[in-house]
C-alpha positions as CSV (number, residue, x, y, z in Angstrom):
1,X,84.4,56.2,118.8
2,X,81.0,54.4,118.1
3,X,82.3,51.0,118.1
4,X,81.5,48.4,120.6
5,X,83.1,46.2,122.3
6,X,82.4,42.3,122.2
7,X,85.2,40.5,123.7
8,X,88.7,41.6,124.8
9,X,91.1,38.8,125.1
10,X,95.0,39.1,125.2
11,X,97.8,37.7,123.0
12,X,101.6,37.3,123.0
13,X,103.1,39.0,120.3
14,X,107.0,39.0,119.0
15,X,108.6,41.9,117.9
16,X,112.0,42.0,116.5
17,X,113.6,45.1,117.9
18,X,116.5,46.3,115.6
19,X,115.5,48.6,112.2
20,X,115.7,47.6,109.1
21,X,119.1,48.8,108.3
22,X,120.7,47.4,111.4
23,X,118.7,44.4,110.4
24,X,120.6,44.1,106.8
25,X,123.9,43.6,108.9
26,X,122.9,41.7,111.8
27,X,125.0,38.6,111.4
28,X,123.5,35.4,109.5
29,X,124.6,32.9,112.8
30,X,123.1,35.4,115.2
31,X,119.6,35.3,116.7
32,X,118.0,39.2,116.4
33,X,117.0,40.5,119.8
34,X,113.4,40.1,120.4
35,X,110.9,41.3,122.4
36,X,107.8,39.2,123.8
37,X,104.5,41.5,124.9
38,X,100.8,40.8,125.7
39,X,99.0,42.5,123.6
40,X,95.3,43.8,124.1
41,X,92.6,41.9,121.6
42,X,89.4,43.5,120.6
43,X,87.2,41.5,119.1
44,X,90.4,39.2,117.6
45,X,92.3,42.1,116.4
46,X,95.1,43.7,118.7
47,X,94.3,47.4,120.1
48,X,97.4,48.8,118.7
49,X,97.0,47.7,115.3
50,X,93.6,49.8,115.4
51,X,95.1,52.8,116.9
52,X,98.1,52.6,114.3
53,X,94.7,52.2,111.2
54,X,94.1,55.5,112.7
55,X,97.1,57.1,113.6
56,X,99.7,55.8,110.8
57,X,102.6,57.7,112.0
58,X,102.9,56.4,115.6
59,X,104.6,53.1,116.4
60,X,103.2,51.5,119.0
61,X,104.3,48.4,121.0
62,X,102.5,46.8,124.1
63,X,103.7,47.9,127.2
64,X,103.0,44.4,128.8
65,X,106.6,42.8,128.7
66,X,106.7,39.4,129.0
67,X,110.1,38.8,129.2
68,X,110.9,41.1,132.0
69,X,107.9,40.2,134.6
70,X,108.5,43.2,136.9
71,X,107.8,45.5,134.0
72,X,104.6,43.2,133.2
73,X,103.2,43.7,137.0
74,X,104.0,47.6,137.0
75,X,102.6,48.1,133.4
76,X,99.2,46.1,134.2
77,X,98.7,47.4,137.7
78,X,99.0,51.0,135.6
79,X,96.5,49.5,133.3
80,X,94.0,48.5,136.5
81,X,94.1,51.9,137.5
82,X,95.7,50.2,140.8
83,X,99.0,52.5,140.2
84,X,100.3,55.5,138.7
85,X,100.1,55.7,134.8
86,X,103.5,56.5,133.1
87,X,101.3,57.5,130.4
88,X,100.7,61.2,131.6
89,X,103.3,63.9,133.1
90,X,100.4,64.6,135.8
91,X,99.2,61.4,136.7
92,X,96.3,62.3,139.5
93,X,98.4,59.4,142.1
């Protein structure tokens, strides 16, 4: 990649976590389970969106979990470098 970086920023971002079939039967009075992440901002536009532009088959979602805050503190240490990466089997720590 030649690109350069000018500002990174982060975001909160809602994702509704059922398919689109379940979807089409979730019932009308019900609220859909969500899911509320940070998501990384390069330049104004979210990380994963540019890796999905590149990779359209993966779906991607933020592992920074805002509504579960020990998951948020694991996942952004990971991100640091400051603890082991779930990312790879072999993670060097």
């Amino acid at each position: 990649m030649d690109e350069t970086l000018n500002v990174l920023g982060l975001a909160e971002r809602t994702h509704e976590l059922l398919m689109p079939r379940a979807a089409a039967r979730w019932p009308k009075d019900r609220p859909r389970p969500t899911l509320t992440v940070l998501e990384l901002l390069i330049d104004g536009t979210p990380f994963l969106d540019m890796v999905h532009a590149r990779r359209p088959g993966y779906s991607l979602r933020s592992p920074l979990w805002v509504d579960y805050p020990r998951i948020l503190q694991s996942h952004a240490r990971a991100l640091l470098g400051e603890a082991p990466s779930d990312l790879a089997a072999e993670d060097p720590r």
